[in-house]
C-alpha positions as CSV (number, residue, x, y, z in Angstrom):
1,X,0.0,0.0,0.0
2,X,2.7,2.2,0.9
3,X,5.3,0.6,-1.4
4,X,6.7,2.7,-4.9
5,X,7.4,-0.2,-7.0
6,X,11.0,-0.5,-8.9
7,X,9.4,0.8,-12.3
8,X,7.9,4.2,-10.0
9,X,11.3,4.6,-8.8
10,X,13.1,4.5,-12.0
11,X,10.5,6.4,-13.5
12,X,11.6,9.4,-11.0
13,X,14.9,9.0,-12.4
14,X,13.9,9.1,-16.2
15,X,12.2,12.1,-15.4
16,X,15.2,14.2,-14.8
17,X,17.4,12.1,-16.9
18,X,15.4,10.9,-20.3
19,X,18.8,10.1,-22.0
20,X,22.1,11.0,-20.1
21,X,23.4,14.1,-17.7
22,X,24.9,15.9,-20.4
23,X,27.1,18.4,-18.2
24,X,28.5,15.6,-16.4
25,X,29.6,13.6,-19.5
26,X,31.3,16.1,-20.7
27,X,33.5,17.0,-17.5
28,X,34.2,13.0,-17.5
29,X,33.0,12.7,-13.5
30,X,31.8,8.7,-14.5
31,X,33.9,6.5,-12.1
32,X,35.1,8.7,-9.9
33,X,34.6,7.9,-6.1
34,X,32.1,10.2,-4.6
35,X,30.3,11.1,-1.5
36,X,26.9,13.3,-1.5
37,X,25.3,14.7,2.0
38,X,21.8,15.6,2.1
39,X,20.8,18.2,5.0
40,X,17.8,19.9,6.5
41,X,17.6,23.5,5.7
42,X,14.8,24.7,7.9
43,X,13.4,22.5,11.1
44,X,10.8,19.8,10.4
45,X,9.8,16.3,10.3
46,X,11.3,14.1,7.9
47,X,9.8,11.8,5.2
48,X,11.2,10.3,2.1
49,X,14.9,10.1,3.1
50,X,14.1,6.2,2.6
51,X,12.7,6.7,-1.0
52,X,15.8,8.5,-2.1
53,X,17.9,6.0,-0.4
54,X,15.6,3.1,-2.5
55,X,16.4,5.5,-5.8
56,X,20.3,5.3,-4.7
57,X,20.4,1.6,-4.8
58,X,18.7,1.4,-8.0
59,X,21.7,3.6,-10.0
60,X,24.3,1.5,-7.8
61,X,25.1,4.3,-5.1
62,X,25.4,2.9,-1.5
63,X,23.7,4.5,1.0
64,X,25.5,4.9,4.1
65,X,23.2,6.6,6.6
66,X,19.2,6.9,6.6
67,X,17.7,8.7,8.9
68,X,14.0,7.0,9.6
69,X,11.2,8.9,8.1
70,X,9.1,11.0,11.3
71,X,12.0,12.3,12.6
72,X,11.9,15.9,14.2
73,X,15.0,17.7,12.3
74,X,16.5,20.8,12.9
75,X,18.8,23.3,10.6
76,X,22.0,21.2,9.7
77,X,21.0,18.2,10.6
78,X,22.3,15.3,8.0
79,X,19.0,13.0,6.8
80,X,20.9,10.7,4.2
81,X,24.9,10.1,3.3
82,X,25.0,8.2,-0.3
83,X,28.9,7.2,-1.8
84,X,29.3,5.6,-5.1
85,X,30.3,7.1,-9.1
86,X,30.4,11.0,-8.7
87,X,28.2,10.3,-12.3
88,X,25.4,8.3,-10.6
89,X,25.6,11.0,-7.7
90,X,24.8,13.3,-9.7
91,X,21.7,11.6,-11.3
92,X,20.4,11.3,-7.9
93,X,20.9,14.7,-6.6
94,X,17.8,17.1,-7.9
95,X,14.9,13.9,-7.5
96,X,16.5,13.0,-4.4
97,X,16.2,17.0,-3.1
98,X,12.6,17.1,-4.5
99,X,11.3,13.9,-3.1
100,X,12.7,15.3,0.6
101,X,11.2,18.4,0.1
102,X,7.7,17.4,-0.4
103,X,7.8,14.7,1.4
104,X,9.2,16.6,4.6
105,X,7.0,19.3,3.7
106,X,3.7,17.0,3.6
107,X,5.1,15.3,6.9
108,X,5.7,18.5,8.4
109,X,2.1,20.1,8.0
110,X,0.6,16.7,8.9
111,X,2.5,16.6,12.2
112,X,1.0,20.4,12.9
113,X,-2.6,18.9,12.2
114,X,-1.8,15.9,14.6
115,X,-0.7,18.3,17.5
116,X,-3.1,20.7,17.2
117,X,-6.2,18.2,17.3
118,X,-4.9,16.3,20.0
119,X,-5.3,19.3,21.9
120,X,-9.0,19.1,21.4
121,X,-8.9,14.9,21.7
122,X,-5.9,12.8,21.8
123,X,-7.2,10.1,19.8
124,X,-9.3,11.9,17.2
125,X,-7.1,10.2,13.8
126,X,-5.9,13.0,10.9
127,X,-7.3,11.4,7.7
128,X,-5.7,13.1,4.5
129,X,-7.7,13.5,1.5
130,X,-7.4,12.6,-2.4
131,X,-6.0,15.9,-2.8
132,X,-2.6,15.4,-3.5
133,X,-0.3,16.0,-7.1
134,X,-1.6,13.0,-9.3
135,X,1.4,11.0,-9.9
136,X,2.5,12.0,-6.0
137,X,0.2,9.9,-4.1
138,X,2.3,7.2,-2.9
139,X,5.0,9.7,-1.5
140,X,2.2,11.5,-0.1
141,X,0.7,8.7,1.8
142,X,4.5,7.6,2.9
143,X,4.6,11.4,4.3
144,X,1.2,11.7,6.1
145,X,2.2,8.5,7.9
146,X,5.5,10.1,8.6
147,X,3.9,13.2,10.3
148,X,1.5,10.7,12.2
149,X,-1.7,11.1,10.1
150,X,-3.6,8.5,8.0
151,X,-4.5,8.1,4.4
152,X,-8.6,8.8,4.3
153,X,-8.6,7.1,1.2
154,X,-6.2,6.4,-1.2
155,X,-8.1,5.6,-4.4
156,X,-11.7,5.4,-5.4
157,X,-11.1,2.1,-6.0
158,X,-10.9,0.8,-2.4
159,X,-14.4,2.5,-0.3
160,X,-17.7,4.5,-0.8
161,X,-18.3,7.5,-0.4
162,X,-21.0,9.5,-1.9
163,X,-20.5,13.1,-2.6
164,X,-23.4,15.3,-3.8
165,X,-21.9,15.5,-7.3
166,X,-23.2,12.0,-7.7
167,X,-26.8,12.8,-7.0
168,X,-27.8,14.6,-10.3
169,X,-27.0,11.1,-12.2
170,X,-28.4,8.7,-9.5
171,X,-31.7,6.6,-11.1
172,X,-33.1,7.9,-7.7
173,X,-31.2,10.4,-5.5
174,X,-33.4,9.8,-2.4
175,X,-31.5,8.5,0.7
176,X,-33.2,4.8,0.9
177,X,-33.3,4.1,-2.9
178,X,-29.4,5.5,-3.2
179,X,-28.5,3.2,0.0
180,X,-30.5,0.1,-0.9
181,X,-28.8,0.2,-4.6
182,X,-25.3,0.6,-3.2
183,X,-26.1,-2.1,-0.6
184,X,-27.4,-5.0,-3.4
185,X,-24.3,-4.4,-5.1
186,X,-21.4,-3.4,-2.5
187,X,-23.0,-6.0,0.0
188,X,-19.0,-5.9,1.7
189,X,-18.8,-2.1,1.7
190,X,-19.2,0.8,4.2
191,X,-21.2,2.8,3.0
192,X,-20.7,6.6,3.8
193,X,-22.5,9.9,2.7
194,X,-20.9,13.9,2.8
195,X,-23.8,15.4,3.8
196,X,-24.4,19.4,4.8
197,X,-25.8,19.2,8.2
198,X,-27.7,17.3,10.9
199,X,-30.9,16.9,9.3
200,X,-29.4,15.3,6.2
201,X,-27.4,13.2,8.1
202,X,-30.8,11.3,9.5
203,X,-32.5,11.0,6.6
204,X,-29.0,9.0,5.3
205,X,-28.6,6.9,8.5
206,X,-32.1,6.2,9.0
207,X,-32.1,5.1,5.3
208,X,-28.8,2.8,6.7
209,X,-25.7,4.3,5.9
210,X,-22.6,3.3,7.6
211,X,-21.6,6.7,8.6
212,X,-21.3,10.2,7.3
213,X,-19.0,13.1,6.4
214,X,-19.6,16.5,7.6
215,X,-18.7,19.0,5.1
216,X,-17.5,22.5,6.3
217,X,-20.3,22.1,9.6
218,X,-19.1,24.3,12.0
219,X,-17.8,22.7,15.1
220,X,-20.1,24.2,17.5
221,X,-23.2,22.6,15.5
222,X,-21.3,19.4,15.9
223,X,-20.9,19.7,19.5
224,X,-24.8,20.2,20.2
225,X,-25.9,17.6,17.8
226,X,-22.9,14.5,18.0
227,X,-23.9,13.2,21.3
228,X,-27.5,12.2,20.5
229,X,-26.6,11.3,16.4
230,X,-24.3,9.0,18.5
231,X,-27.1,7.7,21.3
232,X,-29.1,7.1,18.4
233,X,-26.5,5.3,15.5
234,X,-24.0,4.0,17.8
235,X,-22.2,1.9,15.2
236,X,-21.9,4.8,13.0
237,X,-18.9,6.9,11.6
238,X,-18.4,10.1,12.2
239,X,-16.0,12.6,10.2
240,X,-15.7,16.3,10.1
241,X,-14.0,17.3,6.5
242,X,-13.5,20.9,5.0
243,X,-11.7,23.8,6.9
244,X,-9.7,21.7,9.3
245,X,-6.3,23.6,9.9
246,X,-4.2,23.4,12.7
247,X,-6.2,26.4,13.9
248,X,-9.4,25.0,14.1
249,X,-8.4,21.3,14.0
250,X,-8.5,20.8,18.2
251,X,-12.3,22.7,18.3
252,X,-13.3,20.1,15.7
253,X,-11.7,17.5,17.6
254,X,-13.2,18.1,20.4
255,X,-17.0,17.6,18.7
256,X,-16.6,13.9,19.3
257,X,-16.1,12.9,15.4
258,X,-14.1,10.0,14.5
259,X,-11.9,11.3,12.2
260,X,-10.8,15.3,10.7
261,X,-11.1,15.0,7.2
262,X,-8.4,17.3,5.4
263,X,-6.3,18.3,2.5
264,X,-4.3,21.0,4.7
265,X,-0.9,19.4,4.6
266,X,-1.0,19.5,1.0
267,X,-0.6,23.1,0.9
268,X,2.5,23.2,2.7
269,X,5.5,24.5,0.9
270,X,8.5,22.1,0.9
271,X,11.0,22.3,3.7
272,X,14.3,23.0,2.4
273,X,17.5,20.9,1.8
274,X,21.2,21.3,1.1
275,X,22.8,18.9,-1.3
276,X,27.0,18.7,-0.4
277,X,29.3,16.6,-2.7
278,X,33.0,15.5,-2.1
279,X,35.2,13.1,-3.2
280,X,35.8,9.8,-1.9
């Protein structure tokens, strides 16, 4: 699940380097012993140092010190030591220093979320949305576990979830018809529904839903209604989604939901990293 496969790895590297490092072929660098440190810039949490490390191995570098992804790292601080062909080093350099930087910086802003809603309730899970760079997911889902979050869902392969965009194409939009139809067919499925407010979330759990997803419900409306929803559909889910930042992420934690729904740590910039190189 949280596994780049060899081909995503090498396709990192093509990327950057479709046919050869042109300014390295010409100095004549391939085959000369080299040493490359990576180090943190700015302070952080770190993710993705074991990805690069993974992307070492594949162009023959050896990697000589990892430091584990979820780390707390401060300015200066060396995350990854690779020695091998100066050549190969320099392949690895600029995806290496872009996979920590997103990584770290997704890590980073997850970590804020985590420590800012366990003000509010220390168990309430950080559930990351769909929301991140097609072709980035994996790496994202490596770095939200790295800052302590969770993956809300990773595909729309893998759970159900009905947003209200579906409605307008639905044979019948009304809650028991919707929830009967995905039932007959998804017998093995939770079934959830984003829904706008306490009202519509009845109608859906009455109907049978397995839970719903509060979109953008302010958390003092949650704190009034939860407790009964709860005394009512004990076996239910829970989640708050939309406007969940690490300044509002302990009020919403404290509702009682089962989950903050967010795309927050997606917005982070990348933490910064310096790249030093040295012979052998």
């Amino acid at each position: 699940m949280y596994t780049l496969t060899t081909q995503e790895l090498e396709e990192l590297l093509r990327e950057d380097v479709p046919y050869a490092d042109l300014t390295s072929e010409l100095l004549e660098i391939r085959g000369k012993p080299g040493r490359m440190r990576y180090r943190a810039r700015e302070e952080g949490v770190l993710a993705g140092a074991e990805v690069v490390a993974s992307l070492a191995r594949i162009l023959g570098l050896d990697p000589r010190f990892v430091l584990p992804a979820g780390r707390e790292i401060l300015p200066g601080k060396t995350v990854l030591e690779v020695e091998g062909d100066a050549y190969e080093l320099h392949r690895l350099w600029r995806v290496g220093l872009g996979v920590l930087g997103f990584s770290s910086g997704v890590a980073t802003g997850t970590r804020k979320l985590v420590l800012a809603a366990r003000k509010g309730a220390p168990d309430v899970p950080v559930l990351a949305t769909r929301k991140a760079l097609p072709g980035t997911r994996k790496l994202a889902a490596l770095a939200v576990r790295a800052g302590g979050g969770w993956p809300h869902r990773l595909g729309l392969s893998e759970s159900v979830l009905v947003f209200p965009q579906h409605l307008p194409f639905a044979d019948d939009p009304q809650p028991e018809a919707l929830v009967r139809k995905l039932r007959a067919i998804g017998r093995d499925k939770r079934i959830l529904v984003e829904v706008s407010d306490v009202e519509e979330a009845i109608r859906y759990l009455e109907a049978g839903a397995d839970g719903v997803q509060f979109e953008k419900v302010e958390p003092e409306a949650l704190r009034h209604d939860l407790p009964r929803l709860k005394e009512s559909y004990p076996c239910a889910v829970f989640l708050a989604a939309g406007g969940i930042t690490p300044e509002t992420a302990a009020a919403y934690a404290s509702t009682g939901v089962d989950g903050l729904v967010t795309s927050w740590m997606f917005t982070r910039p990348p933490l910064d990293f310096s790249v030093e190189m040295e012979r052998a």
